[in-house]
Jmol script that loads the backbone (N, CA, C; Angstrom):
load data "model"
ATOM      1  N   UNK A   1      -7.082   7.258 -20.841  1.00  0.00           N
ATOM      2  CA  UNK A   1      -5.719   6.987 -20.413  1.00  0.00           C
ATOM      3  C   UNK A   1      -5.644   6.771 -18.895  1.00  0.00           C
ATOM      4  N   UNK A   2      -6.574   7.879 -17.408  1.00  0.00           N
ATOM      5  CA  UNK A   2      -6.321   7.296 -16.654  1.00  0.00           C
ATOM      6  C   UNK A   2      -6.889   5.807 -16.561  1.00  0.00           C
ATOM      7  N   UNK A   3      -8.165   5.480 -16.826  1.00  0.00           N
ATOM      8  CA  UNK A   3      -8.698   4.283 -16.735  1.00  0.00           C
ATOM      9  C   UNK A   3      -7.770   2.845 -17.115  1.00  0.00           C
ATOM     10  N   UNK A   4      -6.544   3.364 -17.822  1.00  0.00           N
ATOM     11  CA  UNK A   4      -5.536   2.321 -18.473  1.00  0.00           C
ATOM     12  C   UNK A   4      -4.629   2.377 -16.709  1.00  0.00           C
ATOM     13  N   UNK A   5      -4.573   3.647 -16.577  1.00  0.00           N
ATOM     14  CA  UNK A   5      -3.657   3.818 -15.355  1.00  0.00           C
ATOM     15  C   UNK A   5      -4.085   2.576 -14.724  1.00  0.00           C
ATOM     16  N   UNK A   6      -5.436   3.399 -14.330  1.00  0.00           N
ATOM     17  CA  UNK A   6      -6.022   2.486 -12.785  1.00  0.00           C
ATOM     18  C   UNK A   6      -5.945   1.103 -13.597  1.00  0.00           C
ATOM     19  N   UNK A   7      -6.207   0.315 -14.089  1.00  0.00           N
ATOM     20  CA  UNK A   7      -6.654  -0.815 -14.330  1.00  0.00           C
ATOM     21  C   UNK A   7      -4.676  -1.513 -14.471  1.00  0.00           C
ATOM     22  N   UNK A   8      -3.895  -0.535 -14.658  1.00  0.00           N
ATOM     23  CA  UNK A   8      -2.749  -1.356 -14.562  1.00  0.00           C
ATOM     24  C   UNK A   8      -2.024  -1.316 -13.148  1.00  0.00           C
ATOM     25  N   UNK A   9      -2.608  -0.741 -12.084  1.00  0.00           N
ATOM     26  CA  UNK A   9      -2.312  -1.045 -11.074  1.00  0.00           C
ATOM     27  C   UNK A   9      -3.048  -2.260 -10.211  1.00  0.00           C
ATOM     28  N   UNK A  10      -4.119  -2.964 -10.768  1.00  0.00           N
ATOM     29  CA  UNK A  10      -4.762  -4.002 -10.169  1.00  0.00           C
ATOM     30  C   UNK A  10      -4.043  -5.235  -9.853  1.00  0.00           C
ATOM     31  N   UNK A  11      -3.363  -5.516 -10.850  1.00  0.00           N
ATOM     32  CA  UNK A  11      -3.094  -6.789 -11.093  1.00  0.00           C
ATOM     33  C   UNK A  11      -1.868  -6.854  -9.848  1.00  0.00           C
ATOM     34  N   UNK A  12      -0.574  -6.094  -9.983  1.00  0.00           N
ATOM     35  CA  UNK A  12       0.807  -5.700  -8.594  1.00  0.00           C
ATOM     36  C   UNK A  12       0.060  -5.540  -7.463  1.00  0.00           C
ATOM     37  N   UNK A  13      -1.166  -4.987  -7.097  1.00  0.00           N
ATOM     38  CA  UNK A  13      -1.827  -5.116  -5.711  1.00  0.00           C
ATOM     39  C   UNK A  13      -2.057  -6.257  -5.363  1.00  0.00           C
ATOM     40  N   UNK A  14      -2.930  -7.118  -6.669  1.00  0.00           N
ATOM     41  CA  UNK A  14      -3.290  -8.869  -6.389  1.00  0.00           C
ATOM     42  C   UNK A  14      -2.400  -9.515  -5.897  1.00  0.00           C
ATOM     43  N   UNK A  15      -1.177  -9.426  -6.649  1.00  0.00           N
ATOM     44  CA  UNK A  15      -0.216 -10.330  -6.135  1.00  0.00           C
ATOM     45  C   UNK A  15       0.451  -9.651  -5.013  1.00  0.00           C
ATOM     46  N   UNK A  16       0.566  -8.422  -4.747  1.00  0.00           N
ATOM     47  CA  UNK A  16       1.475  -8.137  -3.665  1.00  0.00           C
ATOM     48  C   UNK A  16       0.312  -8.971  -2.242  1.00  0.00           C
ATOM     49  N   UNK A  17      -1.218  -8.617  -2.494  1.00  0.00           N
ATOM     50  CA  UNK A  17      -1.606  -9.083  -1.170  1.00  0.00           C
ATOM     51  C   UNK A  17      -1.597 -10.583  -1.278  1.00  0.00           C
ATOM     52  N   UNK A  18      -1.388 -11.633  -2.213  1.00  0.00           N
ATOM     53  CA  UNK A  18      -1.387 -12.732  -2.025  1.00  0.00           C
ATOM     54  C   UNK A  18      -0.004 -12.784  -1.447  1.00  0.00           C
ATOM     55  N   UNK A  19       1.108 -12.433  -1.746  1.00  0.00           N
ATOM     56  CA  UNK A  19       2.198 -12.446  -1.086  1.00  0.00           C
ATOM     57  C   UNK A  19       2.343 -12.261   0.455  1.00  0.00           C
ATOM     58  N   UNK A  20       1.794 -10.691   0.569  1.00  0.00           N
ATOM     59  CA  UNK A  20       0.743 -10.724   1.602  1.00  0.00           C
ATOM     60  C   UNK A  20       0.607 -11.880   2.788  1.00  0.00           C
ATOM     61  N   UNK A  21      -0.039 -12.159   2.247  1.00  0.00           N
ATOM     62  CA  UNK A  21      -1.188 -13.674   3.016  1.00  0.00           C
ATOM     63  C   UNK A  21      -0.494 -15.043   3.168  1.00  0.00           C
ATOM     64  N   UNK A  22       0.244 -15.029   2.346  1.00  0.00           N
ATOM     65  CA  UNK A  22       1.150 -16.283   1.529  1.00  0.00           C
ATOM     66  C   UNK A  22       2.282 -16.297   1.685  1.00  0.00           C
ATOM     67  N   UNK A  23       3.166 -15.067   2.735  1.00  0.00           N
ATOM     68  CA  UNK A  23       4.345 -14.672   2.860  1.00  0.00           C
ATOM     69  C   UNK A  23       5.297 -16.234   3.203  1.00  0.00           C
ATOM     70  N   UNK A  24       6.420 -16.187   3.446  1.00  0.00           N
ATOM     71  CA  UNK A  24       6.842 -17.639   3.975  1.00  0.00           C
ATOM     72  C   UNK A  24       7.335 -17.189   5.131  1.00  0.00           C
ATOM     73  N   UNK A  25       7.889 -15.477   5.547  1.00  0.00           N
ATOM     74  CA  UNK A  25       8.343 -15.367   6.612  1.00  0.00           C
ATOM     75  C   UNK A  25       7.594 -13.909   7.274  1.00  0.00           C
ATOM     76  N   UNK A  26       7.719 -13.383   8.477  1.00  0.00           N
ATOM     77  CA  UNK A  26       7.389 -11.745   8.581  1.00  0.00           C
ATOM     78  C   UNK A  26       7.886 -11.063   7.958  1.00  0.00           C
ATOM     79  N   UNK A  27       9.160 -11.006   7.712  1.00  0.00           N
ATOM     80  CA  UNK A  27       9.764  -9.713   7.033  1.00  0.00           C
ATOM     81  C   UNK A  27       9.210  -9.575   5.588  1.00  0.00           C
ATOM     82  N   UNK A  28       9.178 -10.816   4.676  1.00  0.00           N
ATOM     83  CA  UNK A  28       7.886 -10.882   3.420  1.00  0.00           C
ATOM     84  C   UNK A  28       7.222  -9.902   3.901  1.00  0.00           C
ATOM     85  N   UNK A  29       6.348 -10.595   4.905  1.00  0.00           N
ATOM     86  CA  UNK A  29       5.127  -9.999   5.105  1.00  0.00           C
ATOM     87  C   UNK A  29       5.155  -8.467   4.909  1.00  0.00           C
ATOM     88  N   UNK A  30       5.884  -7.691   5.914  1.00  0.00           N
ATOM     89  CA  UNK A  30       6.274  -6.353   6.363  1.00  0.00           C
ATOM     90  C   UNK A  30       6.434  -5.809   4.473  1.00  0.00           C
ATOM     91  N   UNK A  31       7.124  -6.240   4.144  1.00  0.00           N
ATOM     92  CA  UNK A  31       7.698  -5.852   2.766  1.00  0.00           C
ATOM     93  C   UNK A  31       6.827  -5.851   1.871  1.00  0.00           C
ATOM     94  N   UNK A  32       5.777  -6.905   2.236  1.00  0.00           N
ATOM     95  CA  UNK A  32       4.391  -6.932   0.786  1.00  0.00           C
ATOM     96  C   UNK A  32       3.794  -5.773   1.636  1.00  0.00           C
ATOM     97  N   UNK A  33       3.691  -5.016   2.624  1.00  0.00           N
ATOM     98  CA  UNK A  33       2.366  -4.076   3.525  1.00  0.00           C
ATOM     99  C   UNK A  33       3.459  -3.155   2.968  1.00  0.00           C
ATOM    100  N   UNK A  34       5.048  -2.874   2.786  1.00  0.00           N
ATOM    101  CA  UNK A  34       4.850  -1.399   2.465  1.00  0.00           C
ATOM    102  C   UNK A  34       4.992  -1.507   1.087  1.00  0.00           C
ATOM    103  N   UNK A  35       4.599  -2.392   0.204  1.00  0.00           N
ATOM    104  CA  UNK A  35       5.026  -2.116  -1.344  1.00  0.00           C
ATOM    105  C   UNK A  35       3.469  -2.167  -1.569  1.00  0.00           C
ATOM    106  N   UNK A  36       2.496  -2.614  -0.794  1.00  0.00           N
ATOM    107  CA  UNK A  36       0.742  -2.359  -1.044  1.00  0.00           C
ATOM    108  C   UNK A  36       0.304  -0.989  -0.587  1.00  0.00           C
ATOM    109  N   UNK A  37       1.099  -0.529   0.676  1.00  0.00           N
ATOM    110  CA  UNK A  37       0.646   0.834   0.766  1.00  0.00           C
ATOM    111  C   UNK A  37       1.189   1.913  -0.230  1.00  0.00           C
ATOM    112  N   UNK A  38       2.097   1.500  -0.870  1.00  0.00           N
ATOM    113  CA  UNK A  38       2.779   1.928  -1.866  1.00  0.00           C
ATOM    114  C   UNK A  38       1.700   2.421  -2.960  1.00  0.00           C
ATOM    115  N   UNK A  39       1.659   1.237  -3.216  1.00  0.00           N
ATOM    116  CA  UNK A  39       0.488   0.577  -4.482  1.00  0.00           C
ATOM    117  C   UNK A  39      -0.838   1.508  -4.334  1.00  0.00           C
ATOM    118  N   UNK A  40      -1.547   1.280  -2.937  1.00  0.00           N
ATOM    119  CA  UNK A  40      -2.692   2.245  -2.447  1.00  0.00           C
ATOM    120  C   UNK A  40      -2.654   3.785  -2.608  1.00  0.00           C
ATOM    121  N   UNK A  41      -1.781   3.691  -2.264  1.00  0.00           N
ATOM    122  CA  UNK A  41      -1.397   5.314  -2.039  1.00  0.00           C
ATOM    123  C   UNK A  41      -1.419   5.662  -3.843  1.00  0.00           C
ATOM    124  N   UNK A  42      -0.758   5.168  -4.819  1.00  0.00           N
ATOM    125  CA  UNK A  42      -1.237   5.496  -6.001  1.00  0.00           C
ATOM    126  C   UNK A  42      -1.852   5.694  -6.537  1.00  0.00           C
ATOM    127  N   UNK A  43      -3.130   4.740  -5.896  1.00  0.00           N
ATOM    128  CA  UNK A  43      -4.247   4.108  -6.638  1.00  0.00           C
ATOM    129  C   UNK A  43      -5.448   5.466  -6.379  1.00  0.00           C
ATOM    130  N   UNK A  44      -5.313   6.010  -4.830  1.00  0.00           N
ATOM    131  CA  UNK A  44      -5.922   6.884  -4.430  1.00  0.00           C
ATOM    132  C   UNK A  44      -5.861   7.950  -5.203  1.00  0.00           C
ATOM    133  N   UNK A  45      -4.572   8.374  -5.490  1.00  0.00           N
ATOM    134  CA  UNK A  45      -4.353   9.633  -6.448  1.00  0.00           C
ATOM    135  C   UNK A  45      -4.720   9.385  -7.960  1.00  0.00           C
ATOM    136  N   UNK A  46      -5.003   8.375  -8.241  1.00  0.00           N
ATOM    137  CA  UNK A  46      -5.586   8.124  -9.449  1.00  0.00           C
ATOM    138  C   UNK A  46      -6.979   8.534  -9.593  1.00  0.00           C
ATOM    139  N   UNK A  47      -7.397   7.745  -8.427  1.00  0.00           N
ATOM    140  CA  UNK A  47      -8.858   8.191  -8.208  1.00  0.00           C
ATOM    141  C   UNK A  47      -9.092   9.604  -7.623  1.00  0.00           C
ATOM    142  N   UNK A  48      -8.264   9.872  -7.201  1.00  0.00           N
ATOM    143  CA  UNK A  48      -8.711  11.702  -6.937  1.00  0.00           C
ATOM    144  C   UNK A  48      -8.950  12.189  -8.577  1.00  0.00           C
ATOM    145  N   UNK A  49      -7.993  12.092  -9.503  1.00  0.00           N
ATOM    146  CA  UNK A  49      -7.731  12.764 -10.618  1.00  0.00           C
ATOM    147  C   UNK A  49      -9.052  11.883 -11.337  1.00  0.00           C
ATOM    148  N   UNK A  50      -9.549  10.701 -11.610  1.00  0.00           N
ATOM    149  CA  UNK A  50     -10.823  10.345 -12.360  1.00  0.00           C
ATOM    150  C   UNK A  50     -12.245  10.699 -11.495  1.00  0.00           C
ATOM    151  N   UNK A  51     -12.047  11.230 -10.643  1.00  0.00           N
ATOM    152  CA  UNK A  51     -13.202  12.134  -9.917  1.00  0.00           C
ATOM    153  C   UNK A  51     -13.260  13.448  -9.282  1.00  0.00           C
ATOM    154  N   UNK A  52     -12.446  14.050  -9.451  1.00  0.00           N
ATOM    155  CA  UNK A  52     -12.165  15.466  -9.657  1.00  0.00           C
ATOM    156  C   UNK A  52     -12.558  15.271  -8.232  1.00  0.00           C
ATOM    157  N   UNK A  53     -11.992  14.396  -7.328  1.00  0.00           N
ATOM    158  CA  UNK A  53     -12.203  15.294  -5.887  1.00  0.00           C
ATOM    159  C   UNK A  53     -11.416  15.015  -4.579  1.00  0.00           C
ATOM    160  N   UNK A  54     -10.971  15.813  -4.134  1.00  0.00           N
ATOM    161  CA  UNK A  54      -9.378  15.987  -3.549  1.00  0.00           C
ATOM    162  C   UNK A  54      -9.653  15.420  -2.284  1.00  0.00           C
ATOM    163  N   UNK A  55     -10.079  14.633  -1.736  1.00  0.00           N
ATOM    164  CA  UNK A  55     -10.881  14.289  -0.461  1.00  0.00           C
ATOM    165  C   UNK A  55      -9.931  13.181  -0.433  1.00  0.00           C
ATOM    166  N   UNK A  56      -9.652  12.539  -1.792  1.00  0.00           N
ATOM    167  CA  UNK A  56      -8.691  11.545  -1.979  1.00  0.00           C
ATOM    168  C   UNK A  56      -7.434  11.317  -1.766  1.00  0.00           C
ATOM    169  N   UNK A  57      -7.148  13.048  -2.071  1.00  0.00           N
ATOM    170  CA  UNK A  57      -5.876  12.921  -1.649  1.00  0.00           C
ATOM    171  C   UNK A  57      -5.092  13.069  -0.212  1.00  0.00           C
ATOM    172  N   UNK A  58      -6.130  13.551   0.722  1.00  0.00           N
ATOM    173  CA  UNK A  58      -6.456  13.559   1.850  1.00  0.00           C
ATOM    174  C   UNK A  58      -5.948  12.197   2.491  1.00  0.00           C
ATOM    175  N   UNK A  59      -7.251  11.394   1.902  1.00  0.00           N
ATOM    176  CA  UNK A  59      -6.984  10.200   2.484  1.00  0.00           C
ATOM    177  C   UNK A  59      -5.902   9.133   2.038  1.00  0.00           C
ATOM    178  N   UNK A  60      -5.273   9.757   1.084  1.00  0.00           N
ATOM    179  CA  UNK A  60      -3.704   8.749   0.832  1.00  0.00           C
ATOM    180  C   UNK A  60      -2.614   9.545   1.420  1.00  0.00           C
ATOM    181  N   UNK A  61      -3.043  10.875   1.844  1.00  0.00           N
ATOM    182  CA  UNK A  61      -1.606  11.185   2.333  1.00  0.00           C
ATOM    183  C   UNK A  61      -1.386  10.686   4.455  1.00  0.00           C
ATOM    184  N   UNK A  62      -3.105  10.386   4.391  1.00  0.00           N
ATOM    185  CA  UNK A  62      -3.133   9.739   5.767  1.00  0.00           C
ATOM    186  C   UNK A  62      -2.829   8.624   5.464  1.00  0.00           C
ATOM    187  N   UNK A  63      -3.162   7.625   4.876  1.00  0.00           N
ATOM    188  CA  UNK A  63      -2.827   6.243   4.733  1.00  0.00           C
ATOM    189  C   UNK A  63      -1.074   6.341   4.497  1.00  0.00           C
ATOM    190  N   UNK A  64      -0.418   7.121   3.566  1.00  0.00           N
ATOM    191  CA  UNK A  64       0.685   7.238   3.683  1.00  0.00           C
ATOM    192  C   UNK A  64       1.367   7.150   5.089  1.00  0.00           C
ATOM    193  N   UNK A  65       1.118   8.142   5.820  1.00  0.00           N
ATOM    194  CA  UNK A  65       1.802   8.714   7.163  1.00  0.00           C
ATOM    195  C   UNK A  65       1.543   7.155   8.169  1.00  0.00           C
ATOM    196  N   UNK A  66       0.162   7.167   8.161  1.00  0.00           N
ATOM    197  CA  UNK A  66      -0.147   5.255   8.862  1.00  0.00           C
ATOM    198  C   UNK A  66       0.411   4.355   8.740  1.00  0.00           C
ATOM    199  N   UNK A  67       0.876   4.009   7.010  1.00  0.00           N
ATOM    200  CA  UNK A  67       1.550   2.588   6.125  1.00  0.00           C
ATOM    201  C   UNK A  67       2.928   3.017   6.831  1.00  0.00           C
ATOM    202  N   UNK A  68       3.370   4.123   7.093  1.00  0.00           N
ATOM    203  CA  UNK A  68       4.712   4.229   7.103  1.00  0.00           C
ATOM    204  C   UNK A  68       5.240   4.293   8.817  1.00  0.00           C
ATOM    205  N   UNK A  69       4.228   4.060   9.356  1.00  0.00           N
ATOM    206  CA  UNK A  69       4.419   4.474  11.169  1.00  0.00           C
ATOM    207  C   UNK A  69       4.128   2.563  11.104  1.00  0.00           C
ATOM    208  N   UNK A  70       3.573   2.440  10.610  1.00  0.00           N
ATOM    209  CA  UNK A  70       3.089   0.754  10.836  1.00  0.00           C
ATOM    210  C   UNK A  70       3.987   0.121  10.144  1.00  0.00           C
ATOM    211  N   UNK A  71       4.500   0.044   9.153  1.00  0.00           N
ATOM    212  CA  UNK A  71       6.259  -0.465   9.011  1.00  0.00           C
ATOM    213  C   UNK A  71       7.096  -0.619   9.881  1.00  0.00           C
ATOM    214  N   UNK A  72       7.583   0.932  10.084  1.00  0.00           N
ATOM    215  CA  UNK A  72       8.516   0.943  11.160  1.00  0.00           C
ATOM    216  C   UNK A  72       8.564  -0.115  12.534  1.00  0.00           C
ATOM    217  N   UNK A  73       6.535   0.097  13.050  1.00  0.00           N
ATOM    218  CA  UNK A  73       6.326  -0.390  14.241  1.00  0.00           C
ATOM    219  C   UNK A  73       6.336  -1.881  14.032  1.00  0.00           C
ATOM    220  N   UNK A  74       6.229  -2.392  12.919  1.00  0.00           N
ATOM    221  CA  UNK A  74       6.133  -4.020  12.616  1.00  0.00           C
ATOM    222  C   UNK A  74       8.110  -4.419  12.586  1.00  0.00           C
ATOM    223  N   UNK A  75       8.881  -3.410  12.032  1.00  0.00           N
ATOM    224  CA  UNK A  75      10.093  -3.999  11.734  1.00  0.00           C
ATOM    225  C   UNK A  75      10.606  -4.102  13.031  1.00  0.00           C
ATOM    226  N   UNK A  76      10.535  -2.861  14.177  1.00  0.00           N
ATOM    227  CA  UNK A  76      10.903  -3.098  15.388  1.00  0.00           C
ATOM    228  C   UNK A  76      10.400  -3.982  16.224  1.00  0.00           C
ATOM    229  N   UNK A  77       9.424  -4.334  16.020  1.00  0.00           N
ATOM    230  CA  UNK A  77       8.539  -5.554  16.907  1.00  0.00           C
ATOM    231  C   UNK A  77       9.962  -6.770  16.102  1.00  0.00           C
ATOM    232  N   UNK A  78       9.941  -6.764  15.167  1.00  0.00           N
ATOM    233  CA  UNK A  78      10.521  -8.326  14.488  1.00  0.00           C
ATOM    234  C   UNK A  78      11.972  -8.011  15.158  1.00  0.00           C
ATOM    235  N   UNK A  79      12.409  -6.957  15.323  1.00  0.00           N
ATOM    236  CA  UNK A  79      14.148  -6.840  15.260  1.00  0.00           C
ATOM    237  C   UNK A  79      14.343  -6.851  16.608  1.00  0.00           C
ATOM    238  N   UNK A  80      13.100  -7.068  17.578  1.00  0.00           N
ATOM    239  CA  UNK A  80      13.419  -6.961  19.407  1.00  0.00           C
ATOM    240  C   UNK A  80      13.193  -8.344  19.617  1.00  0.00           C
ATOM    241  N   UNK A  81      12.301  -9.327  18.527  1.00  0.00           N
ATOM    242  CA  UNK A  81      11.955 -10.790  18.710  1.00  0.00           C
ATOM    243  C   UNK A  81      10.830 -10.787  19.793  1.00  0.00           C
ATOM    244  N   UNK A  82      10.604  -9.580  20.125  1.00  0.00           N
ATOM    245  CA  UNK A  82       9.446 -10.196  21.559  1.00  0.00           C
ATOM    246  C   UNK A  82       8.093 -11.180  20.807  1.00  0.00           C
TER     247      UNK A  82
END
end "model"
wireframe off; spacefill off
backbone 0.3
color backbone group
């Protein structure tokens, strides 16, 4: 059952990073980076729980705190226009 997990989060990452890449404007952009760190941050805790080892969760609750300081710092860069 997790292996159904993980494998159904692949496909919403694919397209969020082609969106990603493919955005038409920044704010896209900004919006596919926090719905992928989103995505990541899941994916990590998945994989903590199919490898019994919490190191994982470590590192999504840092990637969390990062995805979410790097939002902010991308929306204010766009909303000052510099």
């Amino acid at each position: 059952m997790l292996a159904v997990m993980i494998l159904l989060l692949v496909p919403p990452i694919l397209m969020i990073l082609w969106r990603f890449f493919q955005g038409p404007d920044a704010a896209n952009r900004i919006l596919a980076l926090d719905t992928l760190s989103v995505l990541v941050i899941a994916l990590l805790a998945l994989l903590s729980l199919w490898f019994q080892r919490s190191i994982y969760l470590d590192v999504a609750l840092i990637f969390a705190v990062v995805g979410f300081a790097g939002v902010i710092l991308f929306s204010r860069f766009l909303e000052k226009g510099i």
